[in-house]
C-alpha positions in Angstrom: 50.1 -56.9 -45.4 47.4 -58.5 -43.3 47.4 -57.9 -40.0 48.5 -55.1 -40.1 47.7 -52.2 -37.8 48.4 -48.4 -37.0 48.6 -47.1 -33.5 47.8 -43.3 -32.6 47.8 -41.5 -29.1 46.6 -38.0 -29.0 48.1 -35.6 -26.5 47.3 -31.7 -25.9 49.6 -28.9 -26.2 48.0 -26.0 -25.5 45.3 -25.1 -28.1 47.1 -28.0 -30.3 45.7 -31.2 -30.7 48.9 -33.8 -32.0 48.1 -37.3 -33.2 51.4 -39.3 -32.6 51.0 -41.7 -35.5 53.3 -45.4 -35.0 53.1 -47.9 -38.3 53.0 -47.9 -41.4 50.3 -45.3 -43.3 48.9 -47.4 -45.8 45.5 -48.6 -47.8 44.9 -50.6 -44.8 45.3 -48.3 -41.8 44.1 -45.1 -43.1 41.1 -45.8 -41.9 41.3 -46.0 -38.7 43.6 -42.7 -38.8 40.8 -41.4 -40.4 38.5 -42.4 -37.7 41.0 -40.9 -35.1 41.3 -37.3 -36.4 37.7 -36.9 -37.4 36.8 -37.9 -33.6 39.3 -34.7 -32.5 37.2 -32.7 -35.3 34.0 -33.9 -33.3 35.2 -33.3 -30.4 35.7 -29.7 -31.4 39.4 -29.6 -32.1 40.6 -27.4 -35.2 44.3 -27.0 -34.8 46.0 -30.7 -35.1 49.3 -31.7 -36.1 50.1 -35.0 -37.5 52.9 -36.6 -36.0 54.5 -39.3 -38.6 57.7 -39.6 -36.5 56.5 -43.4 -35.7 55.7 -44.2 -39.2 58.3 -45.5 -41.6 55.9 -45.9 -44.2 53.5 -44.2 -46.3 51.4 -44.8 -49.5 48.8 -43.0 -51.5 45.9 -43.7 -49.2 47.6 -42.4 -46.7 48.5 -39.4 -48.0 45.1 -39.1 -49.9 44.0 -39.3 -46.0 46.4 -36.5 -44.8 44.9 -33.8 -47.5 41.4 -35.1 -46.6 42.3 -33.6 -43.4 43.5 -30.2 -44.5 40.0 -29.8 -46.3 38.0 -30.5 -43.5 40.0 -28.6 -41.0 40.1 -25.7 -43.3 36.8 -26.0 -43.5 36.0 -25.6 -39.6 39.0 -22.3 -40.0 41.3 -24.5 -38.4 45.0 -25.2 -39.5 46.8 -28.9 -39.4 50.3 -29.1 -38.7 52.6 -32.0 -40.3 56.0 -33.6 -38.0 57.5 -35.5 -41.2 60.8 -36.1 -40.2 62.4 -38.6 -42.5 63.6 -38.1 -45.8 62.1 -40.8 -47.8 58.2 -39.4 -45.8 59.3 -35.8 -46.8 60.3 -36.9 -50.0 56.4 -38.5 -51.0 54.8 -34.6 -50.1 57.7 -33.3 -52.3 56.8 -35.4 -55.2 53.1 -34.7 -55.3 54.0 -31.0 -54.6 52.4 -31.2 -51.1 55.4 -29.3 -49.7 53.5 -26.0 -51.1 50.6 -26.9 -49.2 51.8 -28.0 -45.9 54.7 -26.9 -44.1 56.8 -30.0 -43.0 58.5 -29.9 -39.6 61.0 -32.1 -38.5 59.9 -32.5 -34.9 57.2 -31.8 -32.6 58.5 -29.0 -31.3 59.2 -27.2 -34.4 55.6 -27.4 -35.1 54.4 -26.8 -32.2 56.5 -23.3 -32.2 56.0 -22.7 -35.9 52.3 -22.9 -35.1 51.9 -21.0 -32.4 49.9 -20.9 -28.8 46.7 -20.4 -31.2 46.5 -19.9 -34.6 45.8 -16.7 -36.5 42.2 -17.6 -37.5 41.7 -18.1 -33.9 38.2 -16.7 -32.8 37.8 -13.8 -30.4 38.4 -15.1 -26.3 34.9 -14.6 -24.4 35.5 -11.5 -23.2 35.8 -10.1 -27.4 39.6 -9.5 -27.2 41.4 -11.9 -30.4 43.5 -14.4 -28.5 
């Protein structure tokens, strides 16, 4: 598969950062998903979601990525978010039992609801009060 390359745009919804993921998620363009999402954790962002709605494919490296992801953000007391909407993608976290870890959403928006204007781990707003 030379040649072969993933595209991500990252877009803001509210306290959310969503990578929009478009190709396949493989041995060859993990790393430059990789490179994306640990640039939002640099930049400061903890609560992502993963959108694989333009990604038909994925292998182990890219899935080996994705939980590399959850460790890190965890790590920071963040949360990541997953929009895995076709069967045969949902069906790859099933088989490694990666359904118990991450909650799978079939669209944006059901993340994006399911998650929340802020997550629970959310640290207290300037003024002390929990967000």
């Amino acid at each position: 598969m030379d040649g072969v390359q993933i595209g991500t745009r990252v877009s803001i919804h509210g306290d959310w950062s969503v990578t929009h993921v478009v190709g396949d998620l493989d041995m060859a363009s993990a790393p430059a998903l990789r490179a994306t999402v640990l640039q939002q954790l640099d930049d400061g962002w903890t609560h992502l979601v993963l959108d694989l709605t333009g990604s038909d494919f994925i292998d182990s490296s890219g899935v080996g990525v994705i939980v590399g992801f959850l460790r890190r953000i965890r790590s920071r007391a963040g949360r990541l978010e997953l929009v895995v909407p076709l069967p045969e993608q949902r069906r790859i976290f099933e088989l490694c039992e990666l359904d118990r870890i991450f909650t799978l959403h079939a669209d944006l928006d059901a993340a994006i609801a399911a998650a929340g204007p802020s997550a629970p781990v959310a640290a207290p707003a300037a003024d002390g009060n929990t967000p």
